[in-house]
Every structure is written in structure tokens, then in C-alpha cells.
N, C-alpha and C positions, 0 to 999 in steps of 0.2 A: 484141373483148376483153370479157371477162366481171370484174368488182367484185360479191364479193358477202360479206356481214355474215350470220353465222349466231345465232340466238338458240334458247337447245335449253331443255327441261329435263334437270335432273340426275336420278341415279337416287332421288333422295332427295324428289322434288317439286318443288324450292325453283327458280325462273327463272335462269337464268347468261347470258354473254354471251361471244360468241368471238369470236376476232380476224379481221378482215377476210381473204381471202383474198388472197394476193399473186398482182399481174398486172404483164405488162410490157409496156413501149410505152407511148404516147399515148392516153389513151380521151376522151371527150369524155361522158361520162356517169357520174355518181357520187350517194348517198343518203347522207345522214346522218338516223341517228335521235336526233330530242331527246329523248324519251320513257325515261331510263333502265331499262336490263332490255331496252328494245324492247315493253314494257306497251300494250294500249290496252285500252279500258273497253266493255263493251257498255254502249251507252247507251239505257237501258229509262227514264231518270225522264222527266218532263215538263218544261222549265224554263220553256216558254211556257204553259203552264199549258190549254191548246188540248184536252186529253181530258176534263176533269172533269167539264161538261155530257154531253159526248157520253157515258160511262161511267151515269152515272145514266138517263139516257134509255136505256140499254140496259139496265140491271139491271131498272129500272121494267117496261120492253115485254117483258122473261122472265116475268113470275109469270104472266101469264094464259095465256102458251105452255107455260109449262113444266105448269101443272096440269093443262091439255088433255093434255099428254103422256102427264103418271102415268094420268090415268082410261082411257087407248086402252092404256097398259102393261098396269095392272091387268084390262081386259075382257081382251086378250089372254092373259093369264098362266090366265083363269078356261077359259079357252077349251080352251089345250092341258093343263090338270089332267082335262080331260073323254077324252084322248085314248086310247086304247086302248092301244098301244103306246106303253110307257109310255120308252122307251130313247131314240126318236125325240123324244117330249115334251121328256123331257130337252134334247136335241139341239138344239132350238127355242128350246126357252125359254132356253137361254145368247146363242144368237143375240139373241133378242128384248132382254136384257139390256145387250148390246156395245152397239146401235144405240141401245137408247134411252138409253143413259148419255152417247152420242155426243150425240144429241139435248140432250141435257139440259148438256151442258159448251158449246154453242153459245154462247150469253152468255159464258161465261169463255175462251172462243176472242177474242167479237172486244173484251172489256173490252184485255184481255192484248195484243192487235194495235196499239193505241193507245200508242206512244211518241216521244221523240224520234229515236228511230231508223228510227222507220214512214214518215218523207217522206224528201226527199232535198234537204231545206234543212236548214242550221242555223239551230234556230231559237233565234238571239239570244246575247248575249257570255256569258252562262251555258252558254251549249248547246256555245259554241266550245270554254267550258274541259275538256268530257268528250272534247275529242278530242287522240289521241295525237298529237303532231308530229313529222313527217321535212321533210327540206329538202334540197333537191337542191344539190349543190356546187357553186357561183357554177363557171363555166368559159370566163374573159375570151374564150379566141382561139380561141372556135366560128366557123365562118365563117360568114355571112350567109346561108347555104342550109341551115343545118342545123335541124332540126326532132327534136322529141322527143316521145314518147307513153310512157304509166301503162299498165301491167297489174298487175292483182292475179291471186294465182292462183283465189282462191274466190271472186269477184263477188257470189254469194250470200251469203256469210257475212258483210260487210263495206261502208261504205260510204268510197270514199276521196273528200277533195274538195280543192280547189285553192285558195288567198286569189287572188282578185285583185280586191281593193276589196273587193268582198262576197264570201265563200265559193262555186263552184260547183262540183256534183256532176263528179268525172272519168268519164267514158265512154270507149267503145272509139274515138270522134270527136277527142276532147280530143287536141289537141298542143300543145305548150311551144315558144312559139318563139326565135329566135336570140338575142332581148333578153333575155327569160326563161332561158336556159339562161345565160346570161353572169352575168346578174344573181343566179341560184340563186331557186328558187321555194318557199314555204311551202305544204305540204300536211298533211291533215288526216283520220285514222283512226279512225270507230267503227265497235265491232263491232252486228249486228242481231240477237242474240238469245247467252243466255249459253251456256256449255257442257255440251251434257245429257249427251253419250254420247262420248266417246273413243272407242269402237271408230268414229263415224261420224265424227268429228272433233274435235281435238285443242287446236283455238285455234288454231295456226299459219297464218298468211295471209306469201306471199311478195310484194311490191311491186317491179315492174321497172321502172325505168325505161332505155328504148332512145331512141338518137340514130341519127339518120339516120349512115351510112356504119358501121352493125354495131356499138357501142359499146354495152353496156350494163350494169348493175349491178343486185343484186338486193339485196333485204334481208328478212330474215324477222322478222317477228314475232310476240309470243304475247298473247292475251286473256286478261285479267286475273281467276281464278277468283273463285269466289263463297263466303264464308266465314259462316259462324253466328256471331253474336254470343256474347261472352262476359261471367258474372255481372262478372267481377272487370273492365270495362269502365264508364265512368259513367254514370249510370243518366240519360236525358234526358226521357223520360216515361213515365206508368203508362196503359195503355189498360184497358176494363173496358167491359162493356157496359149497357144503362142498366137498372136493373131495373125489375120489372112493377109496376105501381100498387098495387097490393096488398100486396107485399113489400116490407112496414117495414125488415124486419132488413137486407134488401139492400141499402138505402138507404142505413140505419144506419155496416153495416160498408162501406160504401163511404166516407162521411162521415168515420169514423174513422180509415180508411186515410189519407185525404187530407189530411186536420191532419196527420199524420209526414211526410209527404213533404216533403222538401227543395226549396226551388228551385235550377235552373229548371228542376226536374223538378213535374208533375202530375199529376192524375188526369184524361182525359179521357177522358167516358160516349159510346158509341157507340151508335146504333142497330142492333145485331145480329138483326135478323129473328127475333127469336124465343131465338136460341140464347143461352145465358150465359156460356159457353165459350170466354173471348176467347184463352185460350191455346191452344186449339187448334185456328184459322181458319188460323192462319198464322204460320212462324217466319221472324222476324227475322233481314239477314243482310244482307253489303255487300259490295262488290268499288271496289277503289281500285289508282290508280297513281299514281308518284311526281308530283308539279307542277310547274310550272314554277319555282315559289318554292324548290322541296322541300318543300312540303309535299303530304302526299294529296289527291290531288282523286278522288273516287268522289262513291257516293252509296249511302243504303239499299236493296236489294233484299228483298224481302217473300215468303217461297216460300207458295204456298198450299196448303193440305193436300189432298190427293187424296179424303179420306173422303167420299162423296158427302153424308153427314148433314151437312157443314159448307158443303157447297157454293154453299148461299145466302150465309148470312152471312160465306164469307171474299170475296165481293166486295166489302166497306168496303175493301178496301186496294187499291181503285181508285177507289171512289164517295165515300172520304173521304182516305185517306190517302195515293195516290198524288202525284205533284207534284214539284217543284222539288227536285232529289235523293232524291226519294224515288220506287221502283217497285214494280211486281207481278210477281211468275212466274208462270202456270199450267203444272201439271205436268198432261199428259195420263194417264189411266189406264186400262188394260181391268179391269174386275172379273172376280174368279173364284167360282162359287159357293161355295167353302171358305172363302175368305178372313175374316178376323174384319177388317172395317175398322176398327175403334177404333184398329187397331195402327197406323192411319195418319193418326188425329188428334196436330198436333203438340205437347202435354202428353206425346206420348212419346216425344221429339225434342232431348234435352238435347244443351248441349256442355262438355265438360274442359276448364277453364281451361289456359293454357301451363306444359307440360313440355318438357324436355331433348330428348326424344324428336321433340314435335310443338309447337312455341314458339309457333304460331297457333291450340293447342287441339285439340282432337278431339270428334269427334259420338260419341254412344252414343243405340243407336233400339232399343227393346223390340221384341220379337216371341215368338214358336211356341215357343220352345226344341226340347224333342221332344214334345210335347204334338200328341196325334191329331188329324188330323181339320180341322187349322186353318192356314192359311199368312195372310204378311205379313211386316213390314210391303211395299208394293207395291215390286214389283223396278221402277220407272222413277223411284222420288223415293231407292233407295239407287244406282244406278245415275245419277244425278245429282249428290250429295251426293261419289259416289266418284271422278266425274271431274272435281272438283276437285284434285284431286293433293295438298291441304295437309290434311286431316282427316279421314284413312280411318275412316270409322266402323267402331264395334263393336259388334257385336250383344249385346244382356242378356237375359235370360228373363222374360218377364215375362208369360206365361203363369199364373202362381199368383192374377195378382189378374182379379175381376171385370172391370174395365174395361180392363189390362193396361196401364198409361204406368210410365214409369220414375220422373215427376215424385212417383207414389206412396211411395214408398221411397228417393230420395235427390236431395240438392240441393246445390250448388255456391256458397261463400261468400268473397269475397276475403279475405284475413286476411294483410294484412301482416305480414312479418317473420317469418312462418313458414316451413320449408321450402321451401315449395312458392309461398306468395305466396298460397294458397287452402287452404280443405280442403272435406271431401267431409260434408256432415252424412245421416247415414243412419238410418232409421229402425231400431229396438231392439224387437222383439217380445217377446225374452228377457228385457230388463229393464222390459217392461210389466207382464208377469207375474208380477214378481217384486215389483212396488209392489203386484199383489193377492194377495199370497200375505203383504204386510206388512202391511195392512191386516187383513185374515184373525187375522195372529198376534194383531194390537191389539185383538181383538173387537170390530173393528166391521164382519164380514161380513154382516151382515143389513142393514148402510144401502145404499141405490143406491149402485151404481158410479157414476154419475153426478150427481157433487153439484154443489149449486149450479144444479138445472136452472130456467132461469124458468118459468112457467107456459106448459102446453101445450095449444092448443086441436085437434080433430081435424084434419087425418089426423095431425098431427105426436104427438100423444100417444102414437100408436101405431108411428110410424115410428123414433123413440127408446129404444130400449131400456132399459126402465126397473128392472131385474131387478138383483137384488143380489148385492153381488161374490160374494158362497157360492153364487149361482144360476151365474153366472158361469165359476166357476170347478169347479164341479161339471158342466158343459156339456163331456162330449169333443168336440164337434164344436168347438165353440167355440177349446178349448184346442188340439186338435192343427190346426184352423186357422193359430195362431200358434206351434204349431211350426213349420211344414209352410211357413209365412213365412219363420222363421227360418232356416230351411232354404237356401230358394232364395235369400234376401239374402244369408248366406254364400257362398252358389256362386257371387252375380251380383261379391261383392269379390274372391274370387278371380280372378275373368275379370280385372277392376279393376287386380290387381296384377301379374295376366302381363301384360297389353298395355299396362294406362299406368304403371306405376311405381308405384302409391298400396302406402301403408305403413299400419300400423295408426297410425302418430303424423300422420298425414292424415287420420285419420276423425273426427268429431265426434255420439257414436252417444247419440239421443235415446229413450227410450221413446214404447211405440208399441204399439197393438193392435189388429187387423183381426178383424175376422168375414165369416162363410160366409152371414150372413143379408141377403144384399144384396136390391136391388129386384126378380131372378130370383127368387131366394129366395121371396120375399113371393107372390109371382105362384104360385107353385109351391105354395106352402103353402097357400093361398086354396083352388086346386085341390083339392086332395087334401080339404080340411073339407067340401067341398063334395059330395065322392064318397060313394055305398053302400059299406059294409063288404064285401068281401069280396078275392079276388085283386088285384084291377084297384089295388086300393088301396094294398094293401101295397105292392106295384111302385114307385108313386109314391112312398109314403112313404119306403122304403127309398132309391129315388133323391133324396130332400131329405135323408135323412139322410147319406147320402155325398157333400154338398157341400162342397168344402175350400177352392175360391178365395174371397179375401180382398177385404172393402172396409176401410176405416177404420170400424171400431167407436170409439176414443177420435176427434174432430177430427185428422188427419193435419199435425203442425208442419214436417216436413218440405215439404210442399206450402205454402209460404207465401211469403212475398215477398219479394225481397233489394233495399234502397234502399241510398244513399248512406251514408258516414259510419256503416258500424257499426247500424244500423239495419237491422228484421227484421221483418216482420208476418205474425204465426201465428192459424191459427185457435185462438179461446179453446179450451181440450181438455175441458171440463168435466169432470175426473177425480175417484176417490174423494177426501172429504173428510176429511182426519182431523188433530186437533189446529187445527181452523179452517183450515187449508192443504192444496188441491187438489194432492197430489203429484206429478200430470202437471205441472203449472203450474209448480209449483215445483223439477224436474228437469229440466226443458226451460231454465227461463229461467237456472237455475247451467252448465248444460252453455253455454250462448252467451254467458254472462260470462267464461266462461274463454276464448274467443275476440275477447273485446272488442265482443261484440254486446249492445245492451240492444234486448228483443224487446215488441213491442206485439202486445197479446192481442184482434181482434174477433172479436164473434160471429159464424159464419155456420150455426150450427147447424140452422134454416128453412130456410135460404135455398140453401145453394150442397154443405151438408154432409151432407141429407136426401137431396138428389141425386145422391149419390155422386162430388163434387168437393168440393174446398177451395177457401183462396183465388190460393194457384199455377194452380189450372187456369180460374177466372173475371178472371184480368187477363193482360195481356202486358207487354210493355216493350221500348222503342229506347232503343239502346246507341250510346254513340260509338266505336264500332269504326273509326270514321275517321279516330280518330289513329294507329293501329295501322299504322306504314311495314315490312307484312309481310313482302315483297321485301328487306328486310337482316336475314331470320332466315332460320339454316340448321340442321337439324334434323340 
């Protein structure tokens, strides 16, 4: 006789559960799942805390392998640029690419290997709680001979185990004997790694239990998807990386950040190897199933970004912040010589707070739009993201700017009592333009656009634009820059309002002004002063002059920080001055009073905004996503 429990998804994403199958006769073999849905968790944290040595000893023992690596890449790279056939070169050097990238994710292989899920203990009454419970139905009048054994259908995917006193692992050995079957026995389901690819597998793991004389019952169930945190979530802590000894201002506005932060939210400074870009080592995200209380029992999952440039420092979120509900993902990736990887640092990895449509939010990830020549972001972290079943992401274009994140041009702010419970704050090139075109009328086009700038010592005197707004604004390259902004931010709301619903009484649109003169820019323009007049020049010249993608010329507000309570921290915008009042400053901070936001202005003009980021892209933040019982939303 067969008993069996099916657990499906619906067409819509969201987990269901179906009714038992009807059998007849006498069986002596029956499941129940206490797990409602049929949920269980992959359990990637640590709760015995048993990796965090081992993790730093392996980040440590990479730097001096991996640099060996680059200098054997780069001799080899010099090697086949010498090569005659230049087709075959080619041919080669992507090889040479694939292997050393291989090479080079070794450390983030076996950081990533290291979790509660990697032995075959549970380790410890924390560890017990990530696992989903089934229990086989007490079956008083088994007879004395009868014996019972577990199968799982995917062995690999899953670890099941047994209580008895202490937890142990079920093998193809394990049988249940006649006391145990009488009695009904406690078992215990985690999964060993989360869900990358639906086409390879699904989450679905079937549990059979068979009793001697052909009895047996089955039960399916499903792995618990891995979800992005959302703004309109509590903010729990602000991560940032420590800045360089030299870098007053970093310090500064990190300082000041941290006086607004609420508890028991903080600031906590990281050592990131170098990079400053703590938003885009790795985004924030959890997978949970119901509890035994009812409440959610999960824990944080951490995805790391594929970008090779962040691939040192996204291993803090194993060397420091993995642990006790807290885990890491490594996404494997092949590079392709096209590809622009920035698209795959995640600053450009946002998620829609809860709509009608998707109640657990939805991702939106910049990329290529139709722009030549360039692909991203990498098909195995949207092919991740998409087999989750709850937040099909949508693709933006984000192609127009320099560094290309979404984080540049719109941000996500809870606001109660609004339609939505959120709105969407978007960056206004139109009405940036439109505060120098006011300025202009007031004769005072001949002061910096830039007021209020502190004193500038080299390179930065030079890296600030110090040219006034009539300079400014007599600049076509400049001005159809932020048309050409405006432009693609229009198209990217449109996308906005076909796939998620947003309205214009959802936007919260701040001014805003980009320029074409980014850090290529500078490089490019060096070039060219440095060249003899003749063909070769013009060439160049002409190609800086038809530069159109965008960085932040004003501080970018939108790239700023969402805390608790109504609370915002923007980069100071240091805008034209007129009538003693910085007009960016003072359009920005009215636009987020109508929202119930009071915004705190740090500097990061030195430090993070020379750079071509703000302060959205130099911090991250953990969200309690863990209250979120996502499994009773139906979309």
C-alpha cells in the first residue's frame, strides 16, 4: 500500500499543500509533516560557530596563492598577445581566463563549503532548530518482526536524521524497529545547499518510509527559497568598511552617520581589503520556515557578488559575519570577454518593497539595455535569484551611467500610510536643470555651481568641478548628458509601472545631475593634452567629446541610506548657493518632509563621491526579514 502527501507549487510561486492520497486496507507505515507548507531550510549558518577560524585561515593562505596566480595570468596573457594568429590568441586567452578565474574562486569554494550543513551532525540545539520535522505515525499493532527503513529521493540534496537521544544521520543501513514504529519516531530535514537552477532542481525532496511486508508512504517536500531583503524591513545594522588613515572625511562621515543611527541598529567598520564598497561585496537576504512556536525560524543568507573586483573583500561574510544564523553563498561564474562586470556588483541589485502582485517584493538588477558591445549582468546569479519562485526580477537599463547600478538613480523608502506602505525616490535631472537655469535668471551664473565647497587640496581641487553654473550650462556635452539621463530614467519608470504597478503618486523625484566627465573621462582627456596636433588627435578628441554616460556631478541623494523611524542620510549635495541657501539641499530635504523623512546631510565629497560612489554604495545593511511569515502571502 502506498500513503503519500504531496507538496506542489502553485502557478503563482507561492508553496500549497495537498491532501493525502486515499489508500485502502491496513498499512503499517505512515509520515506526518510538522513543518507547515512541508518547508525545510538549507542550512548554510554556523550555529556551532566551528568555521570562523577555519575561514580566516583560508582567506589569509589565498593572498599569496592568488598573486602568484595573477603574475603566471599576466606572463601568460603577454605571451599569446605575441602570437601570430591572432583568432587562435583569442581562442586561448578566454581559456586562460575560465581557468584562472577557477583558480582564483578556490578560496571562495572552500570558505562557502564550511557550514552546518557540511558534516553529518547536528551541531547543537540551535542547529536542531533549522531542521524541518516529520514524524512517522505511532503504529501500536506492528508485529514484532516488522522493521522499517528512510529513503530520500535526492540523497545529495538533503540531509535527513533520526532523534534518538542524540540526533543520527539516516543512511541506506538505518531501520526503525518494531518499538520505534509503535512508538512513532522524530525525524529531522535540512537541505545542503540553496536553490540555484530549477531546471537542475526544484527543491522538491520525496521521504519514504517502507515497512517490512510492502507498506509504505511517501511525503514530498519543498526547500525553503532565498529572498532579498527589504528597505521597508527593520534596519538591524549598518556595515561600512574602515576607512584609510588618511581619509579624514571618511572617517568624518562615517562618524556622523553613526550618531543618527537608532539602536539596536550600528555602525560596524569592516576590514575590506582595500575596497570601500561595502554595498557591493554582497546582498543581503534569508530564507525561513514556519517554527515550531509559529514563529520563523531561518536565518540570514548573504549572496556574494560574482564581480571578480570584489572577490577579496566579499569574503568578510564568512571571515566576519558568517555564524549563528547568519551564512554566505558563493555564486560560481564564467567570465566573458564582453561582459562589463560592474553590472554584477551588488549596488546594482535593488529590491521592490511588497506589492499586490509580488507581497515578498521583487528584485530589479541593472544591465546592457541595447547598448553594443556589453552583456551582464552574469546569467548564474539571475538564474538564481529567478529560481526562487517569489521575486522575478526585472531587468533596468542602466547602461547610460558610468558605473551602471540602479542604486544611482532610485531608492526605496518605507512610508507609511501611503498607498503602497513605500515609495520609489528617483533621481530628477529635469529639475536639476532647472535649479541652474534659476540661478542663471537671479544673476548669479558666474558663482560655482558648487557652493559652499571646503577648501581643496590636490588631486581633489581638480577632481571637483569647480566651473560656474553659466560654464555649466553653456556645456552641451554636459547638458544633453542629463538629458540623455532623463531620458533613460523615464524608460527605466515606465518598465516600473508595467511590471510592478508604481504610479506617479509612488515616486518621490529629487533633483539631480550627472556628468560625462567621470574618472574615464579624466584618463581620456589627460590623453589627448598629451598628444601632437594632428589626425590621431582630433580622433580622440572627438571621442571625449561624444561621451554621454553619466556619473553624479551634484552628491547623488538618492544613493543614501534608509535607517529606522523616518530617518535618511544623504550625501551633502553641495549645490548652487543663492539667497544663503544651497538649492539642492534645500529641495531635496522639502521633497522627504513630505514623506515624513527628516534627511541628515554628510560629507563624502573626498572620500566616497570623487570615487564615483556615494554613501548607498560605501555601506550595507541586515534587515529582519525574519519576521516576514512569507508562506501566508499569495500573490
Amino acid at each position: 500500500m502506498l500513503a503519500r502527501t504531496l507538496l506542489f507549487l502553485t502557478t503563482s510561486g507561492a508553496l500549497a499543500l495537498g491532501a493525502p492520497l486515499a489508500t485502502a486496507g491496513t498499512t503499517y507505515a505512515g509520515l506526518r509533516v510538522d513543518t507547515p507548507r512541508g518547508l525545510f531550510l538549507a542550512n548554510l549558518d554556523d550555529d556551532g560557530g566551528r568555521c570562523h577560524d577555519a575561514a580566516r585561515k583560508i582567506a589569509a593562505d589565498a593572498v599569496d596563492r592568488e598573486a602568484a596566480n595573477d603574475d603566471a595570468f599576466y606572463k601568460r596573457r603577454e605571451e599569446l598577445e605575441k602570437l601570430p594568429d591572432k583568432e587562435e590568441a583569442e581562442r586561448l586567452y578566454q581559456e586562460l581566463v575560465r581557468s584562472h578565474r577557477k583558480k582564483q574562486n578556490l578560496a571562495d569554494r572552500e570558505l562557502a563549503a564550511c557550514n552546518d550543513a557540511a558534516d553529518t551532525v547536528v551541531n547543537g540545539r540551535k542547529d536542531a532548530l533549522d531542521l524541518a520535522r516529520i514524524h512517522t505515525i505511532p503504529q501500536p499493532t506492528v508485529p514484532n518482526s516488522a522493521v522499517g527503513s528512510l529513503r530520500v529521493s535526492q540523497p545529495d540534496r538533503v540531509h535527513l536524521f533520526i532523534k534518538r537521544g542524540a540526533w543520527e544521520l539516516v543512511t541506506r543501513e538505518t531501520r526503525l524497529t518494531a518499538d520505534e514504529l509503535r512508538r512513532g519516531a522524530e525525524l529531522g530535514i535540512e537541505g545542503r545547499d540553496i536553490i540555484r537552477d530549477t531546471a537542475q532542481w526544484d527543491g522538491s525532496i520525496d521521504v519514504t518510509l517502507s515497512v517490512s511486508g510492502g507498506a509504505s508512504s511517501t511525503v514530498t517536500m519543498h526547500e525553503a527559497p532565498v529572498l532579498t531583503q527589504l528597505n521597508t524591513q527593520r534596519l538591524e545594522q549598518v556595515i561600512t568598511g574602515k576607512p584609510s588613515d588618511d581619509d579624514a572625511e571618511g572617517k568624518q562621515w562615517r562618524a556622523d552617520t553613526a550618531a543618527v543611527i537608532k539602536k539596536p541598529a550600528g555602525l560596524r567598520q569592516l576590514d575590506l581589503s582595500g575596497d570601500q564598497w561595502a554595498q557591493d561585496i554582497f546582498e543581503p537576504a534569508y530564507t525561513s520556515m514556519p517554527g515550531a512556536d509559529g514563529r520563523p525560524q531561518g536565518m540570514k543568507l548573504l549572496i556574494g557578488s560574482v564581480n571578480d573586483d570584489r572577490r577579496v573583500a566579499s569574503r568578510v561574510m564568512f571571515t566576519e559575519l558568517a555564524g549563528s544564523d547568519v551564512g554566505g553563498i558563493h555564486v560560481e561564474h564564467v567570465p566573458t570577454s564582453t561582459e562589463n562586470n560592474s553590472y554584477d556588483s551588488m549596488g546594482n541589485l535593488e529590491t521592490i518593497p511588497a506589492t499586490s502582485s509580488y507581497p515578498n517584493g521583487r528584485v530589479v538588477i541593472g544591465g546592457d539595455g541595447l547598448a553594443p558591445g556589453k552583456t551582464g549582468p552574469a546569467p548564474e546569479m539571475l538564474t538564481l535569484l529567478k529560481s526562487q519562485g517569489l521575486q522575478d526580477p526585472i531587468s533596468l537599463d542602466t547602461s547610460w551611467l558610468t558605473i551602471g547600478h540602479v542604486d544611482e538613480f532610485i531608492q526605496f523608502v518605507p512610508v507609511p500610510g501611503s498607498r503602497l506602505g513605500w515609495k520609489a525616490v528617483v533621481a530628477d535631472p529635469t529639475a536639476g536643470l532647472k535649479l541652474l537655469d534659476q540661478v542663471q535668471k537671479a544673476g548669479r551664473g558666474g558663482d560655482k555651481l558648487h557652493g559652499n565647497l571646503p577648501p581643496l587640496e590636490w588631486p581633489y581641487d581638480g577632481r571637483i568641478d569647480q566651473r560656474t553654473t553659466s560654464e555649466f550650462l553653456a556645456d552641451k556635452q554636459f547638458v544633453e548628458t542629463n538629458e540623455r539621463a532623463a531620458e533613460r530614467i523615464a524608460a527605466n519608470l515606465d518598465v516600473l509601472r508595467s511590471k510592478a504597478g508604481l504610479t506617479e503618486a509612488d515616486l518621490v523625484r529629487v533633483p539631480s545631475l550627472y556628468t560625462a566627465r567621470s574618472l574615464d573621462w579624466g584618463m581620456l582627456e589627460t590623453t589627448v593634452r598629451s598628444m601632437p596636433e594632428g589626425p590621431a588627435k582630433e580622433a580622440k578628441r572627438a571621442e571625449l567629446n561624444a561621451m554621454r554616460d553619466g556619473v553624479a556631478e551634484v552628491p547623488g541623494t538618492v544613493n543614501g541610506l534608509v535607517l529606522n523611524a523616518g530617518q535618511y542620510v544623504a550625501p551633502k549635495p553641495f549645490g548652487p548657493v543663492l539667497g544663503g541657501k544651497d538649492l539642492f539641499a534645500e529641495a531635496i530635504t522639502k521633497a522627504f518632509r513630505k514623506i515624513g523623512y527628516q534627511v541628515t546631510y554628510v560629507n563624502d565629497l573626498t572620500s566616497t563621491h570623487v570615487s564615483e560612489g556615494e554613501i548607498h554604495c560605501a555601506t550595507n545593511t541586515l534587515r529582519d526579514g525574519l519576521t516576514n511569515r512569507w508562506w501566508t502571502k499569495q500573490s
